[in-house]
C-alpha positions in Angstrom: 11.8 -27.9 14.1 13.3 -24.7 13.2 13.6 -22.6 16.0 14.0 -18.7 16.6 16.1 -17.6 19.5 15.1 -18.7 23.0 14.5 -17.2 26.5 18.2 -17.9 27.4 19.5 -15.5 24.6 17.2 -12.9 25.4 17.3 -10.2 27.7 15.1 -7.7 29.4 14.1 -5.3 27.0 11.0 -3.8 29.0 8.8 -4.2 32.1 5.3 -3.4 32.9 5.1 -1.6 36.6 1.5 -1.3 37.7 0.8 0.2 41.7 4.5 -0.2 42.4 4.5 -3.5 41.6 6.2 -5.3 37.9 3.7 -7.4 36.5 4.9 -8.4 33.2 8.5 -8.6 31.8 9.1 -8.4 27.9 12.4 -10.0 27.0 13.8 -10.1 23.0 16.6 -8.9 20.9 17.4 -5.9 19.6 20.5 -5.0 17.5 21.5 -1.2 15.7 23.5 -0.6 13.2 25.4 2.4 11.7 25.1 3.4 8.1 28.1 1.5 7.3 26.4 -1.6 8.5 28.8 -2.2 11.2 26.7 -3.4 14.8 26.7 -0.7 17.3 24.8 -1.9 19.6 24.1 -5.7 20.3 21.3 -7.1 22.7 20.4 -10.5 23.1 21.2 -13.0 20.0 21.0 -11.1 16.9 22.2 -13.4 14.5 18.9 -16.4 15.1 16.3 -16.5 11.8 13.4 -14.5 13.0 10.2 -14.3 10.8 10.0 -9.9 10.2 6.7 -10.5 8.9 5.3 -7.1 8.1 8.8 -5.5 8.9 9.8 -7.2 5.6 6.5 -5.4 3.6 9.1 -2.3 2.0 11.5 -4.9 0.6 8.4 -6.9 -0.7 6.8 -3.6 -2.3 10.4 -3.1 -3.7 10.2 -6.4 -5.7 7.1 -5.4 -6.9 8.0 -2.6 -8.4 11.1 -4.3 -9.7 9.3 -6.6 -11.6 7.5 -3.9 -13.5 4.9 -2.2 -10.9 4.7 1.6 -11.5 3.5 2.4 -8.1 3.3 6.0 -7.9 3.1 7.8 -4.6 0.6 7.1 -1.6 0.3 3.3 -3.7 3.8 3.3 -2.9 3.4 3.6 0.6 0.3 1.3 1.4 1.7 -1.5 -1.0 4.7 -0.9 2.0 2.5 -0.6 5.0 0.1 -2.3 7.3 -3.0 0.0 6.9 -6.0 0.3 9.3 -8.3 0.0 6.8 -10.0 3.9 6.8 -11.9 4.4 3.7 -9.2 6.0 2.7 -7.1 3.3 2.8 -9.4 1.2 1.0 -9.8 3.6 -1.7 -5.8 3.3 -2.4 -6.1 0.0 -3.0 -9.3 -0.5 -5.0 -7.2 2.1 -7.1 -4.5 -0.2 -7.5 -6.4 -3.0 -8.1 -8.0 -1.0 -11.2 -5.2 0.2 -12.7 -4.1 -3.5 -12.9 -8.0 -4.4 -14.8 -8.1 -5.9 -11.6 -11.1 -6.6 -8.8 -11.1 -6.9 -4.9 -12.2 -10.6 -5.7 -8.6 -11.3 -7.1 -6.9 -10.7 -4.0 -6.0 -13.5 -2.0 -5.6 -12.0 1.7 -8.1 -13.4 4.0 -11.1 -10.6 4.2 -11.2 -8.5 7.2 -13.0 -6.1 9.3 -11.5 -2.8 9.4 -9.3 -1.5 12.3 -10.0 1.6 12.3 -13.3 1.6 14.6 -15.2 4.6 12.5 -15.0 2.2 9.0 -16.0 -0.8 11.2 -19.0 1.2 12.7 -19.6 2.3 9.2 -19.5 -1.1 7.8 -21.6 -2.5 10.4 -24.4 -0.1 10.2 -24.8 -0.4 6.6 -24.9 -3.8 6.8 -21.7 -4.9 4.8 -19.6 -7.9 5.6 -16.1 -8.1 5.8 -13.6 -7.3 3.0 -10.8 -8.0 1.3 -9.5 -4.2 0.5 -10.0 -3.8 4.5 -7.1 -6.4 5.1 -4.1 -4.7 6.4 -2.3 -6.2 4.0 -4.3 -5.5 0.9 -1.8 -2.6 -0.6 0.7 -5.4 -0.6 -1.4 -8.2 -2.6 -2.4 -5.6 -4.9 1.2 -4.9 -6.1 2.0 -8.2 -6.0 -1.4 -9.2 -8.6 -0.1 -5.6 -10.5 3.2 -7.3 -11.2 1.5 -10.6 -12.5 -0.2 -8.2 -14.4 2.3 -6.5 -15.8 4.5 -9.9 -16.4 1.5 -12.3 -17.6 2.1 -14.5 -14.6 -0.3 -16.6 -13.2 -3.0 -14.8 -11.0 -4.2 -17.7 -9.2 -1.0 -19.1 -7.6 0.9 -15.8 -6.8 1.3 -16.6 -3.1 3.2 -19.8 -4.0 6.9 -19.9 -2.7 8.2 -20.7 -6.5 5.6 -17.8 -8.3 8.1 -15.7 -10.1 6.5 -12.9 -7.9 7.6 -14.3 -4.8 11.4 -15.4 -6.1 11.6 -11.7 -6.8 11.2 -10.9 -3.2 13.2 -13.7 -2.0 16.0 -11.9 -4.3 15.5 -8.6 -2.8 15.4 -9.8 0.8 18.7 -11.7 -0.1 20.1 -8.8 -1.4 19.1 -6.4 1.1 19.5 -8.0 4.2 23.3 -9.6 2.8 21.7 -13.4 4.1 20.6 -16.6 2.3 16.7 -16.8 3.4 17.2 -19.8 6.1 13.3 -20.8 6.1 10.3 -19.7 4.7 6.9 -20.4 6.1 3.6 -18.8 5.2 2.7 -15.1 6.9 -0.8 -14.1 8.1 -2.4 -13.0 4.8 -1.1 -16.1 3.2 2.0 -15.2 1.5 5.3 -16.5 2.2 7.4 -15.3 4.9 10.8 -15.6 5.1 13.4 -15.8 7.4 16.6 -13.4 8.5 18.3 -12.3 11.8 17.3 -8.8 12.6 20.9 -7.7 11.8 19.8 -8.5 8.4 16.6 -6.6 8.5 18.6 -3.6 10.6 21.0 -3.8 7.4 18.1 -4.1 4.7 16.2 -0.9 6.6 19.5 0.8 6.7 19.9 0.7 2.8 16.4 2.0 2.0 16.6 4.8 4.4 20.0 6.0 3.1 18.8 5.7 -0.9 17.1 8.9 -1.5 20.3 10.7 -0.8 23.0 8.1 -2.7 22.7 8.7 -6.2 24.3 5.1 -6.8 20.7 3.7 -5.1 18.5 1.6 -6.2 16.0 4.5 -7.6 13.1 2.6 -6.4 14.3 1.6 -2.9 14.5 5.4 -2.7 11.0 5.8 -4.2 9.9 3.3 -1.4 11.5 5.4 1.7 10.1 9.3 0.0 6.9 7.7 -0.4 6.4 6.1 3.2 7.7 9.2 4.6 5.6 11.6 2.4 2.5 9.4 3.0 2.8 7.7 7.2 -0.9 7.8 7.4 -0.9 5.0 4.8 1.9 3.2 6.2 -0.2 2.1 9.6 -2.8 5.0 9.9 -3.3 8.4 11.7 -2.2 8.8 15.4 -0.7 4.9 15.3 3.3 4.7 16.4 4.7 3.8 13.0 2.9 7.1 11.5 4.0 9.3 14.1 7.5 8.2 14.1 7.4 9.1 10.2 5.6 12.4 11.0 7.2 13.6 13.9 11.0 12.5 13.4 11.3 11.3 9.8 11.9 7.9 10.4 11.5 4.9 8.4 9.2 2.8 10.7 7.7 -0.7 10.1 5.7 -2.9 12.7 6.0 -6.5 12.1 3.4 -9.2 14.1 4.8 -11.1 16.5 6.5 -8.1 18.2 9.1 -7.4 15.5 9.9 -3.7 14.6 12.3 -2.0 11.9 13.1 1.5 11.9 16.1 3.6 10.1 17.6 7.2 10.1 18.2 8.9 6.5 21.5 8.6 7.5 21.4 4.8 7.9 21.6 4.3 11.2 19.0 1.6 11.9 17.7 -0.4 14.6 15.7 -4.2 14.5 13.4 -5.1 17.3 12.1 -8.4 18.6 10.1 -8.6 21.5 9.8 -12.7 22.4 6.4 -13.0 23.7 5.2 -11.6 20.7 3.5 -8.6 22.2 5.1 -5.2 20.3 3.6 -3.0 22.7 6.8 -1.9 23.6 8.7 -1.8 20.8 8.5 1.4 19.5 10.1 2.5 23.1 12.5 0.1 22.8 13.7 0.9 19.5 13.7 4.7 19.7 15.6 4.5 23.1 18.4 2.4 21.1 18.6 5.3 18.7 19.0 7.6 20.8 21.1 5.9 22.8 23.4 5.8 19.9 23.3 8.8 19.5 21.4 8.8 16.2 18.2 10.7 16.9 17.9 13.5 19.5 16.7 12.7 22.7 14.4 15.4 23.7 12.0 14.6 20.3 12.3 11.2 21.1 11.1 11.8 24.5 8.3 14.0 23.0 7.4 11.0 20.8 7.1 8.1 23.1 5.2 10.5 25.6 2.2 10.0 22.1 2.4 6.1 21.0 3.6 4.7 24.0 0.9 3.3 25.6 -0.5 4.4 29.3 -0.7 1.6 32.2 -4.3 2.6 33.4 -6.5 2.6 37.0 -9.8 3.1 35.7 -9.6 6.8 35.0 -6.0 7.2 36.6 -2.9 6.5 35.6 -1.5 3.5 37.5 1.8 2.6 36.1 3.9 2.5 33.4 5.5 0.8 30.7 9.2 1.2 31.3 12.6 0.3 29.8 14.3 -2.9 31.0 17.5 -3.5 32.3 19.3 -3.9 29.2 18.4 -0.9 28.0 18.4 1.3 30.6 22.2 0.4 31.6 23.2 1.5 27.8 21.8 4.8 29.2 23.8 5.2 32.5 
């Protein structure tokens, strides 16, 4: 059994204090890296396979516009995103999906109920069931079917490990994050899901956010950072961390499941998250606290950002407690 790493190579990334008292402890890795790709700042095992899962959506949107996808735009940023699935979002996809003479019914992410609460309610009261197009992961399935499309690949099996869709990402995660893939096991909307250490993914993250301003870029990997940072909302949705991260300090940001998190400077300085438990609640504070820390992003705007997404440790209508920075992290402050 292939293992990510364990307790022992973890550290205390972030607590939970409620009435005084620390009621849960959240240890991972976390690693950040300058725009040279050289580690800065190393916490916990770095180097272990990790699954990014959604962390690795840009580099998979990348190899679908490599492989002939002319994603244009907000498309652009949802095929890079995990959406809420807003109307909105929905829309951006169906779109895709059309462009490519293509249907929802050809997608082969699980179907869904929205997240956001106002399309559920929606949904609900007009009495439709779940759907495809409302799966965070829709954007990405559509560029994926777009590039069969375009290539006269087999629609039915693109999710297989050996679909020429899904060698393309492998050779763009290779590529990007400098790593052989070590394992690859199948992700929540039933495509494949492979492996790297979250150097690799701090390295890969690096490279995109640093391409719109290298003219010797991969054009499209700069497409892919413009995009998500002209168009957050579609990235995760309005008011939700990865958005707000994007709005409010132009930021690359991607969530992963599990508790993994991605996020990069224009400059290239970029940071990989993963919280061990699997609960990515904290995160976002974790990773913006290593930037700054860095001294890559300034600390008063991150301040004002984590005061939006990170979020509050209630008493029914009072505030109880926090969620605060661990040991590890707060020593690289001192």
């Amino acid at each position: 059994m292939i293992h990510t790493f364990r307790a022992h190579d973890a550290v205390e990334l972030a607590v939970l204090e409620r009435s005084g008292f620390v009621e849960s402890v959240h240890i991972g890795s976390a690693v950040v890296v300058a725009g040279d790709g050289s580690v800065v700042t190393e916490l916990g095992d770095i180097t272990a396979p990790i699954y990014p899962r959604s962390a690795s959506k840009p580099l998979q949107a990348l190899a679908s516009m490599q492989s002939g996808v002319p994603l244009r735009g907000v498309q652009v940023a949802i095929a890079a995103g995990s959406h809420r699935g807003s109307l909105e979002h929905m829309d951006v996809v169906a779109g895709m999906l059309k462009a490519a003479g293509l249907s929802e019914k050809h997608l082969g992410c699980p179907a869904a109920w929205p997240g956001d609460s106002t399309t559920r309610a929606w949904m609900v009261r007009t009495d439709r069931e779940k759907s495809k197009l409302a799966m965070n992961c829709s954007g990405k399935h559509a560029a994926f079917l777009w590039a069969c499309v375009e290539n006269d690949w087999d629609l039915s099996g693109y999710l297989e490990p050996n679909h020429p869709m899904q060698r393309s990402v492998r050779t763009v995660l290779e590529e990007y994050t400098g790593e052989t893939v070590r394992h690859t096991g199948v992700d929540g909307c039933g495509a494949p899901v492979m492996a790297c250490s979250l150097t690799g993914l701090a390295r890969a993250f690096s490279s995109l956010a640093k391409a719109p301003s290298d003219k010797h870029a991969n054009a499209r990997a700069a497409t892919i950072a413009t995009s998500m940072l002209d168009y957050p909302w579609a990235v995760e949705g309005h008011g939700l961390p990865n958005t707000v991260v994007m709005e409010d300090l132009g930021i690359l940001a991607k969530m992963g499941a599990e508790g993994v998190l991605a996020m990069a400077t224009p400059s290239g300085a970029s940071v990989a998250v993963k919280i061990l438990d699997g609960n990515g609640r904290a995160a976002t504070l974790v990773g913006l606290t290593l930037l700054a820390a860095s001294g890559a992003v300034d600390i008063p705007a991150v301040a004002q950002v984590l005061a939006k997404v990170v979020p509050p440790v209630m008493g029914g209508h009072s505030r109880a407690g926090s969620l605060r920075l661990g040991q590890a992290v707060t020593a690289l402050l001192n």
